[in-house]
SEROLO-597289 format. One record per residue (C-alpha): x, y negated, z negated; residue number from 0; residue in one letter; chain. Coordinates in nm, 3 decimals, always signed. Last residue first. Layout:
! SEROLO-597289
<kedren xx="X" yy="Y" zz="Z" k="NUM" r="A" c="A"/>
...
This chain:
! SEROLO-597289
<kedren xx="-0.922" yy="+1.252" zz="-0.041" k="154" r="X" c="A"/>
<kedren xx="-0.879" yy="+1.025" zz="+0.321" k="153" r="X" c="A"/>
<kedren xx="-1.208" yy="+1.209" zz="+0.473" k="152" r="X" c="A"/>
<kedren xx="-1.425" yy="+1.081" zz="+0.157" k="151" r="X" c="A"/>
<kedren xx="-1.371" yy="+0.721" zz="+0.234" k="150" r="X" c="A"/>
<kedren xx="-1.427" yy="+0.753" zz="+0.629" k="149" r="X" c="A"/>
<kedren xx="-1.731" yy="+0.906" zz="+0.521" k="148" r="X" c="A"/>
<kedren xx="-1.823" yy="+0.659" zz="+0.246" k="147" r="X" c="A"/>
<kedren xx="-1.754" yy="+0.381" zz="+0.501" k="146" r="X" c="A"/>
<kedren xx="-1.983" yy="+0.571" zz="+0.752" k="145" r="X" c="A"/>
<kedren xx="-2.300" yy="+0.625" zz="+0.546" k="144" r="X" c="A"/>
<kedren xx="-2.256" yy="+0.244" zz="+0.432" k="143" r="X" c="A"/>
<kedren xx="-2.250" yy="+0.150" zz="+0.798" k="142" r="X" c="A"/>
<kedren xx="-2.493" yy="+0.347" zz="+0.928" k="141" r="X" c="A"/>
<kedren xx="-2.553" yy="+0.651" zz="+1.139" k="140" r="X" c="A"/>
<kedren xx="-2.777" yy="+0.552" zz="+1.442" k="139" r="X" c="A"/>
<kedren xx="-2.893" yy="+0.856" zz="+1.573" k="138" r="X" c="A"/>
<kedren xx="-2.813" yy="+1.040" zz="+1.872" k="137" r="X" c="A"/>
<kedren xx="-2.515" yy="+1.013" zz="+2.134" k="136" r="X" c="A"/>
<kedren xx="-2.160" yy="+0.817" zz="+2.038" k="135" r="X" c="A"/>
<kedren xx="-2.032" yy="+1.140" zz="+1.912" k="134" r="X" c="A"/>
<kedren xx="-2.195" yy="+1.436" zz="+1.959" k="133" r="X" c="A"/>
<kedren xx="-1.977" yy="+1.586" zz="+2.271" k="132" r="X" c="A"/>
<kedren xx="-1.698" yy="+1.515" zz="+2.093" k="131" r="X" c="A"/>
<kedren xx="-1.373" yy="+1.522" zz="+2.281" k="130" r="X" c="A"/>
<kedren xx="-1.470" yy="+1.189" zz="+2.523" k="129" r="X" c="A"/>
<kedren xx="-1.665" yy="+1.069" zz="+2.225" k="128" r="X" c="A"/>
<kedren xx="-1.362" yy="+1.048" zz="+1.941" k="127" r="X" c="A"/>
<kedren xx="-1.117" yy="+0.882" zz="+2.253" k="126" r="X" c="A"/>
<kedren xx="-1.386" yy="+0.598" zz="+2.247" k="125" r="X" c="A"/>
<kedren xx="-1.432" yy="+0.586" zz="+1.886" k="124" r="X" c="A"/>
<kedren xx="-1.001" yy="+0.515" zz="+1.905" k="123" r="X" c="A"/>
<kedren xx="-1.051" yy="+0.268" zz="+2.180" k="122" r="X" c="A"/>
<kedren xx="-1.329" yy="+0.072" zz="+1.978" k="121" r="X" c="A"/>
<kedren xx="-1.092" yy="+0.096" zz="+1.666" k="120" r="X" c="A"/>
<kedren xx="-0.985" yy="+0.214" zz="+1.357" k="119" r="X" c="A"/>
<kedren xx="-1.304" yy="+0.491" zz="+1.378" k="118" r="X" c="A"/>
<kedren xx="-1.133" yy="+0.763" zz="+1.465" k="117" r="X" c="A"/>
<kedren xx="-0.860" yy="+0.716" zz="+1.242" k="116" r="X" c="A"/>
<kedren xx="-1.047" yy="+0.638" zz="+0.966" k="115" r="X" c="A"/>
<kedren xx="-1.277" yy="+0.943" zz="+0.936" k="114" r="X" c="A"/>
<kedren xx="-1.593" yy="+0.897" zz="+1.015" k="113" r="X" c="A"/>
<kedren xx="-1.601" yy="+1.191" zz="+1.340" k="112" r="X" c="A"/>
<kedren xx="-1.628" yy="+1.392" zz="+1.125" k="111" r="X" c="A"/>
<kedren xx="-1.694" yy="+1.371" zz="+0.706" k="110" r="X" c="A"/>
<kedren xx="-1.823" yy="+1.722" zz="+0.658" k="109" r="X" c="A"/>
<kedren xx="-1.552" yy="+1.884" zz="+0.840" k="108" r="X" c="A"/>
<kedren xx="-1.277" yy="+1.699" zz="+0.574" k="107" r="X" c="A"/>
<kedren xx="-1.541" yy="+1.729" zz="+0.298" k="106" r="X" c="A"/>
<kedren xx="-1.484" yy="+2.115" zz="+0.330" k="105" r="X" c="A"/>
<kedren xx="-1.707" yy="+2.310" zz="+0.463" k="104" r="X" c="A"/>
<kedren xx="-2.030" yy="+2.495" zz="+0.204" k="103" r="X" c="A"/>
<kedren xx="-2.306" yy="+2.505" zz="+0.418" k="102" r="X" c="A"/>
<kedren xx="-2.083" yy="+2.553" zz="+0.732" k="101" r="X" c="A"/>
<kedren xx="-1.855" yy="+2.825" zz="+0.654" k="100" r="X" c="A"/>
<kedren xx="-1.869" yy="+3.113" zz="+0.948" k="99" r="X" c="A"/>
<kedren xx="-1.884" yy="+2.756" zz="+1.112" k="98" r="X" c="A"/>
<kedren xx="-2.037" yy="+2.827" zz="+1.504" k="97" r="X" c="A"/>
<kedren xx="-1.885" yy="+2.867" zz="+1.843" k="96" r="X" c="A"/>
<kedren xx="-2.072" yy="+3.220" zz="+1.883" k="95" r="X" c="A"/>
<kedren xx="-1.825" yy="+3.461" zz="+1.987" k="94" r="X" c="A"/>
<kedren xx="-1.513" yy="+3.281" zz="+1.836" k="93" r="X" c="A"/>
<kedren xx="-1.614" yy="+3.266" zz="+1.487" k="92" r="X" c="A"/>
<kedren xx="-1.465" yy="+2.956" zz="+1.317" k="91" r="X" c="A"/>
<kedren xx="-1.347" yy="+3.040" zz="+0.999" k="90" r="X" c="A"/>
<kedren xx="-0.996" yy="+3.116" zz="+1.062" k="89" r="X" c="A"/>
<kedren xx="-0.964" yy="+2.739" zz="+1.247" k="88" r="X" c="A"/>
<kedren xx="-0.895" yy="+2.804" zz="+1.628" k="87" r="X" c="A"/>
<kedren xx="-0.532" yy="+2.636" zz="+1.675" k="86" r="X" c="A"/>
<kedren xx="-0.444" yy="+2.916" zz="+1.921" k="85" r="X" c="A"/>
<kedren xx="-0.247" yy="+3.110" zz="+1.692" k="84" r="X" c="A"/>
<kedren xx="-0.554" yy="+3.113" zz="+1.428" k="83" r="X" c="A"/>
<kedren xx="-0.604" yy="+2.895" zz="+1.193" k="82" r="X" c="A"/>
<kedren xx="-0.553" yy="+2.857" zz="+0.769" k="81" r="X" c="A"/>
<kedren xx="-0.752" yy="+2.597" zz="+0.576" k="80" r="X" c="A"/>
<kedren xx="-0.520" yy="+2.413" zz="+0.377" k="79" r="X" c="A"/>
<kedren xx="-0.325" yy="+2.389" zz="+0.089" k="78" r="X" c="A"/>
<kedren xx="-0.090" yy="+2.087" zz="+0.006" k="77" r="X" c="A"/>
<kedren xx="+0.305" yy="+2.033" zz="-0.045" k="76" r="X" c="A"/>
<kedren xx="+0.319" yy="+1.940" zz="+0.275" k="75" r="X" c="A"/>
<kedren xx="+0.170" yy="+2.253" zz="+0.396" k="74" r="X" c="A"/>
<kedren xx="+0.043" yy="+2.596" zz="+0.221" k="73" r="X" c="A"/>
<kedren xx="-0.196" yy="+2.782" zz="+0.409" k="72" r="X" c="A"/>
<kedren xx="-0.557" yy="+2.915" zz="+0.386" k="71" r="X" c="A"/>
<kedren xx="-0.809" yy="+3.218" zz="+0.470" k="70" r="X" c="A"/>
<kedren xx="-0.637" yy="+3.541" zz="+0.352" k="69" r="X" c="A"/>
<kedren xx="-0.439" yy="+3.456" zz="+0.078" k="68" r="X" c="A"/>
<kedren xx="-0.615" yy="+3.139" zz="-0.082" k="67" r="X" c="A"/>
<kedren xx="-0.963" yy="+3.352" zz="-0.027" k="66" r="X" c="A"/>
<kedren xx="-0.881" yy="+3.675" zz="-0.156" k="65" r="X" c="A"/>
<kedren xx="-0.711" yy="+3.431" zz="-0.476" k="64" r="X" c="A"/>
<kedren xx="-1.048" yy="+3.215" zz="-0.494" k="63" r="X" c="A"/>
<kedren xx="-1.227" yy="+3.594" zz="-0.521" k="62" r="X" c="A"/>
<kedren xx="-1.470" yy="+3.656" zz="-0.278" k="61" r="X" c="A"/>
<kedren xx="-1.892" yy="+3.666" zz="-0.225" k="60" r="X" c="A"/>
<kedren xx="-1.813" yy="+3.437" zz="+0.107" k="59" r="X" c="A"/>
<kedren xx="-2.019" yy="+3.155" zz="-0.026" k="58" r="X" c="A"/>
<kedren xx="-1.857" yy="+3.181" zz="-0.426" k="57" r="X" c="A"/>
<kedren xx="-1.472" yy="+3.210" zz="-0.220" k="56" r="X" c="A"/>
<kedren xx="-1.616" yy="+2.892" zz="-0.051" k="55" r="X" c="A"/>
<kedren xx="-1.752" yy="+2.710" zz="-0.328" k="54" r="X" c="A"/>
<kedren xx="-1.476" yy="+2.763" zz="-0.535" k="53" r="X" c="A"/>
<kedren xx="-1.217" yy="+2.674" zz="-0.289" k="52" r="X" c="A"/>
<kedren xx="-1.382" yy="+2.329" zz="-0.210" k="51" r="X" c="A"/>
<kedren xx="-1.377" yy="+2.289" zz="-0.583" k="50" r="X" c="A"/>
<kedren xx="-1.013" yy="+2.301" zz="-0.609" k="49" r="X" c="A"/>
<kedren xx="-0.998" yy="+2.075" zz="-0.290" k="48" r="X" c="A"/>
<kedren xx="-0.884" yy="+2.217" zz="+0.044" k="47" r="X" c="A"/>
<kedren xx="-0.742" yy="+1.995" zz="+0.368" k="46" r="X" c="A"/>
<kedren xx="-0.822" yy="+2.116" zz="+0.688" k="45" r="X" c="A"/>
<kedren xx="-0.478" yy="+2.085" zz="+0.862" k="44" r="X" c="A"/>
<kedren xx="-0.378" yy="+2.181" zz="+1.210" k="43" r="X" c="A"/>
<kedren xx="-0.300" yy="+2.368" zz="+1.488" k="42" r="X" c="A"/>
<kedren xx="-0.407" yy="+2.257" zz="+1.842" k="41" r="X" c="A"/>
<kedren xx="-0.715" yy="+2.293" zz="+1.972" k="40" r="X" c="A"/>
<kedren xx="-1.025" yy="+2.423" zz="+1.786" k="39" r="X" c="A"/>
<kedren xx="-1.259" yy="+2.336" zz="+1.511" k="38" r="X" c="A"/>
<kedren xx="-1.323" yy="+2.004" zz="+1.621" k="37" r="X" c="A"/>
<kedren xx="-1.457" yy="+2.144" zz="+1.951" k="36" r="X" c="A"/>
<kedren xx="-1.674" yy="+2.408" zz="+1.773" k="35" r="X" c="A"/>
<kedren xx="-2.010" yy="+2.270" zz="+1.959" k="34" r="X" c="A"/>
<kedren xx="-2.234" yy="+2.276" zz="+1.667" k="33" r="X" c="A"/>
<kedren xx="-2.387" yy="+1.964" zz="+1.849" k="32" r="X" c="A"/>
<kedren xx="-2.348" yy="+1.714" zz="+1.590" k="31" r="X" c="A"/>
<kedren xx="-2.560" yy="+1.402" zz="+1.600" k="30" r="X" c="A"/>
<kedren xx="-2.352" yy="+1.080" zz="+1.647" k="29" r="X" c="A"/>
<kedren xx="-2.427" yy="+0.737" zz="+1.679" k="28" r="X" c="A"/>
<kedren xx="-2.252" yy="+0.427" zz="+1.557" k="27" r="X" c="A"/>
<kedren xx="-2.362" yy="+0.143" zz="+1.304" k="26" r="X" c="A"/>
<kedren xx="-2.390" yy="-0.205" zz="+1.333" k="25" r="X" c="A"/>
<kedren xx="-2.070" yy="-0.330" zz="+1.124" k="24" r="X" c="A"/>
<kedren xx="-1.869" yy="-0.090" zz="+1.403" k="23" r="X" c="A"/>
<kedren xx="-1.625" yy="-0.372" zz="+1.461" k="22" r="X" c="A"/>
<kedren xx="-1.533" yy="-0.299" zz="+1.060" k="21" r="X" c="A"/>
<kedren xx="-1.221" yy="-0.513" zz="+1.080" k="20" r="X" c="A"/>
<kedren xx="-1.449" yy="-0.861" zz="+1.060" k="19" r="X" c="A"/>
<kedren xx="-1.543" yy="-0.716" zz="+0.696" k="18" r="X" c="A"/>
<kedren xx="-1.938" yy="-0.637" zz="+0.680" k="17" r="X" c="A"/>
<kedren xx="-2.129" yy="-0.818" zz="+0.459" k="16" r="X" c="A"/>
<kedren xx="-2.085" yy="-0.769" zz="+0.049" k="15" r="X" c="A"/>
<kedren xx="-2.343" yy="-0.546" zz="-0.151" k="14" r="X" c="A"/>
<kedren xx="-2.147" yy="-0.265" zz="-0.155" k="13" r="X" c="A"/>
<kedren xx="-1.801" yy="-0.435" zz="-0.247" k="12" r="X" c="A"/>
<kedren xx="-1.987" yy="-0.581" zz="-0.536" k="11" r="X" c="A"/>
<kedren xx="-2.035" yy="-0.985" zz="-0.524" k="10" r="X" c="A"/>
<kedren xx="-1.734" yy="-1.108" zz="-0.792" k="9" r="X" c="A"/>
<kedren xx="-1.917" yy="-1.372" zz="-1.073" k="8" r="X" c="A"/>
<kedren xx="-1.893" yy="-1.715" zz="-1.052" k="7" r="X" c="A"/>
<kedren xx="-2.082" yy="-1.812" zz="-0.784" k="6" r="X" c="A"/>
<kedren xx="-2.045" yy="-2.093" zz="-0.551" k="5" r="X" c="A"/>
<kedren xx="-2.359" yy="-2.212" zz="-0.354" k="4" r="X" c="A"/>
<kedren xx="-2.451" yy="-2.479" zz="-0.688" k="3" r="X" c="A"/>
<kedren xx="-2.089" yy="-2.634" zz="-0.634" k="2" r="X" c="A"/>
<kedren xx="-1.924" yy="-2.633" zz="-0.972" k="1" r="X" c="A"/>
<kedren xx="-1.966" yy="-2.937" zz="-1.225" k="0" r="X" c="A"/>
């Protein structure tokens, strides 16, 4: 005879508490400012899904091949958004700080500051709010809404 507490079946991974890793089990605040910051600095890598493409050539009123040849870059094998000398990304516009893009970004934009770097730790949140003036202020985002974040910023 099993012990009446025990269950036999798996509990879904949504329905199970918080694992002891997830320090932010509570929730953390952000509400974006529109500030640019993560849009700028040094070069890097917005990463571009098929369908990403599509909805941005479809937002811009361009062809996917205008858009691969004048807007992204080829790196690691991967294409990304293209940016500027200064690590500016090509679609932010410099006079007014704002996403030329932002209806349709990529899930990579979409997901910040969830993604799992920025969120490994306390200290790594931490360094996330000293560049983001957003982060760490405004509503309680929670848990699930930043696992699926974090989960959708690793595609």
């Amino acid at each position: 005879m099993s012990d009446p507490t025990e269950s036999d079946h798996e509990v879904p991974a949504d329905e199970k508490p918080p694992e002891a890793s997830e320090w932010y089990s509570a929730g953390l605040r952000f509400h974006c400012t529109q500030c640019g910051n993560c849009c700028t600095g040094t070069p890097g890598y917005v990463w571009l899904s098929t369908q990403e493409m599509i909805e941005i050539a479809e937002f811009l009123s361009i062809s996917t091949g205008e858009l691969r040849l004048m807007h992204t870059k080829v790196a690691q094998g991967k294409l990304s958004l293209a940016d500027h000398a200064n690590g500016d990304c090509v679609f932010l516009d410099g006079a007014t700080r704002k996403c030329r893009i932002y209806p349709v970004r990529p899930a990579q934009c979409r997901t910040w500051p969830f993604w799992e770097k920025t969120i490994e730790t306390p200290e790594a949140w931490q360094a996330t709010c000293e560049v983001c003036p957003g982060a760490g202020k405004g509503e309680l985002v929670p848990l699930e809404i930043i696992r699926e974040s974090a989960r959708q910023s690793r595609l």
